[in-house]
C-alpha positions as CSV (number, residue, x, y, z in Angstrom):
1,X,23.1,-82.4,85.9
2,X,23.0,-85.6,83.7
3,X,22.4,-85.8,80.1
4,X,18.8,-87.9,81.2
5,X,17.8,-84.6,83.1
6,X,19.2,-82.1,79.9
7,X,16.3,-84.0,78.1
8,X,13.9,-84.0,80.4
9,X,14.6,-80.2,80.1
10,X,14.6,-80.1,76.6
11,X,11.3,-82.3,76.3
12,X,9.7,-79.7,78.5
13,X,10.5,-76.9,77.2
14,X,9.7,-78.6,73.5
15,X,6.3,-78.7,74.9
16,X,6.0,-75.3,76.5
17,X,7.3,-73.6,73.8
18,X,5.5,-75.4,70.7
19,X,8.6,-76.4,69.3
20,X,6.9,-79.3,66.7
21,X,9.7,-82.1,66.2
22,X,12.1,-80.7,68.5
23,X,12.9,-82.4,71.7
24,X,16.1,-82.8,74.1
25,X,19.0,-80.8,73.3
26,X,17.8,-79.3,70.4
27,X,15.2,-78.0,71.9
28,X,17.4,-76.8,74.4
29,X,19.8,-75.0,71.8
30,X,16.9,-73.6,70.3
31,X,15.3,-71.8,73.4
32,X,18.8,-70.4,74.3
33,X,18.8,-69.0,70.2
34,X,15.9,-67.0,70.6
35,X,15.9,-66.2,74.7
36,X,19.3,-64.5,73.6
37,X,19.5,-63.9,70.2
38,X,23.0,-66.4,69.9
39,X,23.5,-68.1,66.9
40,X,23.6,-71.4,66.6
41,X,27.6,-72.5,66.8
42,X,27.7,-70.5,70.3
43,X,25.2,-72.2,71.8
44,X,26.8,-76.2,70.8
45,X,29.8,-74.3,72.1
46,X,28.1,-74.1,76.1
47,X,29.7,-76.3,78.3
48,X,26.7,-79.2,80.6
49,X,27.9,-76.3,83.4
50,X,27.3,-73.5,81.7
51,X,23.9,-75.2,80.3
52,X,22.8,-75.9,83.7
53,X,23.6,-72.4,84.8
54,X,21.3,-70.6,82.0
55,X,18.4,-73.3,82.6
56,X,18.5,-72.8,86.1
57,X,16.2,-70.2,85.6
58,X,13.8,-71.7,83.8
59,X,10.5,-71.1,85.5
60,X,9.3,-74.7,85.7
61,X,12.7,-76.3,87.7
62,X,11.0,-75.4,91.3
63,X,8.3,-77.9,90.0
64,X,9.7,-80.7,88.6
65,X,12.4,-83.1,89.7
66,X,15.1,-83.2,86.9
67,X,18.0,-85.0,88.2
């Protein structure tokens, strides 16, 4: 997955989620915080293959194109 389709990600899940001033990665890192209760360091520890992995299940993939 490229870092263009991370953000995507990010941006729509920012949205969903009513994360106000958070967009791209960070909203990324944040989502993965609170979906699994990780702190913060663990999550800018993930790998882009283990990020893609745990967003692979995020509800809205099967409707938009991210790559």
């Amino acid at each position: 997955m490229s870092h263009q389709a991370f953000e995507a990600i990010g941006d729509h899940i920012a949205e969903r989620e009513g994360y106000v001033g958070l967009q791209g990665m960070k909203a990324i890192h944040r989502y993965l915080i609170e979906k699994f209760r990780w702190q913060p360091e663990e999550v800018r520890k993930l790998s882009a293959e283990d990020l893609e992995l745990l967003l692979a299940g995020y509800e809205e993939k099967s409707t938009t194109d991210w790559n």
